[in-house]
VOPAKOL-448561 format. One line per field, with one value per residue (C-alpha): x, y, z. Coordinates in Angstrom, 1 decimal. Example, Ala and Ser with C-alpha at 12.3 -4.5 7.8 and 13.67 -1.06 7.14 Angstrom:
xx = 12.3, 13.7
yy = -4.5, -1.1
zz = 7.8, 7.1
# end
This chain:
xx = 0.0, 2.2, 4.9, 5.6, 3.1, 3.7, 1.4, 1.7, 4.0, 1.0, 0.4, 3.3, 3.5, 0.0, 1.4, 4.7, 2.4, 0.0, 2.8, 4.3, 1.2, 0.5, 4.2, 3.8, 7.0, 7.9, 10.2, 9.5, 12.8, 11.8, 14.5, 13.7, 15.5, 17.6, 18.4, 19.8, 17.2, 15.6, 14.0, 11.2, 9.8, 12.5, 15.9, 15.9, 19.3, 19.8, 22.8, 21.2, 17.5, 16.3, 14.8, 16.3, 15.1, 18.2, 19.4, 22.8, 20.6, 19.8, 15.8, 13.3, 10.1, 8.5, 8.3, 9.9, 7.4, 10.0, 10.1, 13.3, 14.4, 16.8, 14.0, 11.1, 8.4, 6.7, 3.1, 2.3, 5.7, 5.3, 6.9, 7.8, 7.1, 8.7, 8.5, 11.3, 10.3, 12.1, 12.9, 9.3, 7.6, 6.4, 6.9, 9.6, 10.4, 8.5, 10.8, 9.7, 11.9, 10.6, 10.4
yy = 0.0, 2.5, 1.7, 5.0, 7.0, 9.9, 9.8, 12.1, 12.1, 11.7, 8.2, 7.1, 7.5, 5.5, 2.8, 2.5, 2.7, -0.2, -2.2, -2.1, -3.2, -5.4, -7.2, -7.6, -9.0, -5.6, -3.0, 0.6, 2.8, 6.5, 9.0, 12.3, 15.9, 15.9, 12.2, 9.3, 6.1, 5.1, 2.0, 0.9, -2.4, -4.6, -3.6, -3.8, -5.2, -3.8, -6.2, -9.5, -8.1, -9.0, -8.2, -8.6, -7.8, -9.0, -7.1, -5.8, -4.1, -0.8, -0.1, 1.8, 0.8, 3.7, 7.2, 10.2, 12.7, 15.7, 18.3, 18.9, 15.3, 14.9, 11.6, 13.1, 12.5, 16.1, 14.9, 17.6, 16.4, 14.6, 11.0, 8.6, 5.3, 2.2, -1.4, -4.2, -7.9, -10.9, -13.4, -14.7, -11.7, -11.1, -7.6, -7.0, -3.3, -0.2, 2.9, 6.6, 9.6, 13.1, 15.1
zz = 0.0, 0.7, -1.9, -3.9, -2.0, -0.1, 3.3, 6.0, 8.8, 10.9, 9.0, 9.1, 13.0, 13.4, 11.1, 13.8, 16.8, 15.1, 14.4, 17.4, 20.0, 17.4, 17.3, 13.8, 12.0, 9.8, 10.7, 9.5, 8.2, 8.8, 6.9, 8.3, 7.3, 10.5, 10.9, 8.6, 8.8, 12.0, 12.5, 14.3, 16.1, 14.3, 13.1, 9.4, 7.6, 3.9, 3.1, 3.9, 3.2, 7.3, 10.3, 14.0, 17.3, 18.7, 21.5, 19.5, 16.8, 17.2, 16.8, 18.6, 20.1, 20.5, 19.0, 20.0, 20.9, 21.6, 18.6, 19.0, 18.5, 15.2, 14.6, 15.9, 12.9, 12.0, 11.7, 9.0, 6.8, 3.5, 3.3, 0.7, 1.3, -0.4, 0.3, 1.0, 0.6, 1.4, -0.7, -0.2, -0.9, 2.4, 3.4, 6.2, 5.8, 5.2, 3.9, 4.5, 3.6, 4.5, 1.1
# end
């Protein structure tokens, strides 16, 4: 759905929150203008195409709610969104980079 679309920040922050209380197995990438890519509920690998929660991956499991955070998501910011499937074609990573 949300590969090459641009959403809202604001839906892109309800998607993360959804995910997350619903332990669903994808990890959303979130490129804002202040910070390089930021993942949320899994940790998502771009050389071997994966997802970890291990504890030695760096991944957030929550949002940053402070404005002045470099990854806070502006709510009113445009995203683009692009998909990453493993080699099943099950959807493991959502991209979104603030336009």
């Amino acid at each position: 759905m949300y590969d090459g679309l641009e959403v809202s920040g604001s839906e892109v922050t309800t998607l993360i929150s959804k995910l997350i209380s619903l332990k669903e197995y994808t990890s959303v990438r979130v490129k804002t203008k202040a910070s390089d890519f930021v993942c949320y509920n899994y940790f998502y690998d771009e050389e071997t195409n994966t997802i970890s929660n291990a504890d030695n991956k760096q991944y957030l499991n929550g949002l940053q709610e402070a404005k002045g955070a470099d990854n806070y998501i502006n709510p009113q910011a445009d995203f683009l969104g692009s998909v990453k499937k493993n080699a099943n074609g099950i959807i493991i990573c959502i991209d979104f980079i603030q336009q």
